[in-house]
N, C-alpha and C positions, 0 to 999 in steps of 0.2 A: 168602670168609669174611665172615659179616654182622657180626663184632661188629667195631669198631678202639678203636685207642687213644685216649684218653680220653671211652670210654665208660662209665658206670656199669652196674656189672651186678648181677645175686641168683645168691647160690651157691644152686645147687638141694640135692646130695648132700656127703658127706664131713664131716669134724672142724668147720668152716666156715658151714653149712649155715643158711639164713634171713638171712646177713649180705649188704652190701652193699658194694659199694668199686669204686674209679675203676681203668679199665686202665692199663696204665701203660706194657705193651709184651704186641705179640703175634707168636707167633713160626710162624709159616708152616709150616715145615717138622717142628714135631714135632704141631703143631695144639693149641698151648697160651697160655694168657695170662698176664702176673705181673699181679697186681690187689693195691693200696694197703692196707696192711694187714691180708691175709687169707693165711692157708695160712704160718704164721711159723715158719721152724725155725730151732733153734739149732748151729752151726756152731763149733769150734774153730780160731783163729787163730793162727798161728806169729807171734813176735816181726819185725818187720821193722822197715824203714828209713820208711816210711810212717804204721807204728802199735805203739811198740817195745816198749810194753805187750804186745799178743796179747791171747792169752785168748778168751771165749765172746762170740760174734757173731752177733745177733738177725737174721734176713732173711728176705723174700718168695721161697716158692716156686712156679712154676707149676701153673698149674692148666688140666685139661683141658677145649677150648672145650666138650665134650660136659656139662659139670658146670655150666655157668653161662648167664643166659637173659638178655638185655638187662634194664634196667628200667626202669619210667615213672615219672613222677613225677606224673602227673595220675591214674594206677590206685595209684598205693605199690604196686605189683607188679611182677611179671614177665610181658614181652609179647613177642609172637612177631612177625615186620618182613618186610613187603613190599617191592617196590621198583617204580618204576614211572620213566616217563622221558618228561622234560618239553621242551618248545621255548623258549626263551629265545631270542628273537632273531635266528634262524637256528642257534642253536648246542643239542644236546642234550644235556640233563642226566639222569641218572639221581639218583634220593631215596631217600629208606628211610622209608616210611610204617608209623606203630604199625599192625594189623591188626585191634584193637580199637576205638580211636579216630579211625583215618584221618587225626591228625597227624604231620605230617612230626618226621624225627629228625634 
C-alpha cells in the first residue's frame, strides 16, 4: 500500500470530496484509511463509567484506499508515487518519489 500513516491525502469521490486531511491510521486488511477530520458520523453512546453523560458522538470513519490520492504541496493536488531504491552506504533504501515532480515523499 502506497499511502501510510501520516500522510496527507485528497478525497477524490463521496460526501468528502475536494477535502484534504492527515491519515491517521490505515488498516491492511479491509484496505481502508481513517483521515483527520473527514467522513464524520454521528454515533449514539450508552451512559458509562468512562463518560456517564452518553449521548451523540462525533467520529471519523474509514474511508476506501481506492477514494483517496496522496497529495503534494508543491502541485496543491493530487499526485500519483513511484518508488525507486537507493544505496546508502552499503545499505538499501526504497523512496516514494512524486511522479510529477520527481521529489522524494
Amino acid at each position: 500500500m502506497k499511502i501510510r500513516k501520516g500522510d496527507t491525502v485528497f478525497i477524490r469521490t463521496g460526501k468528502s470530496a475536494g477535502q484534504t486531511g492527515k491519515v491517521l491510521y490505515v488498516d491492511l486488511k479491509k484496505d481502508s484509511v481513517l483521515i483527520e477530520g473527514i467522513n464524520m458520523i454521528k454515533r449514539h453512546q450508552k451512559p458509562t463509567q468512562k463518560s456517564p453523560k452518553g449521548g451523540i458522538i462525533t467520529i471519523e470513519a474509514p474511508v476506501h484506499i481506492s477514494n483517496v490520492a496522496l497529495y503534494s504541496n508543491t502541485l496543491n493536488g493530487p499526485t500519483k508515487l513511484s518508488s525507486k531504491v537507493i544505496d546508502d552506504g552499503g545499505k538499501k533504501q526504497k523512496i516514494r518519489i512524486c511522479r510529477k515532480t520527481g521529489e522524494q515523499i
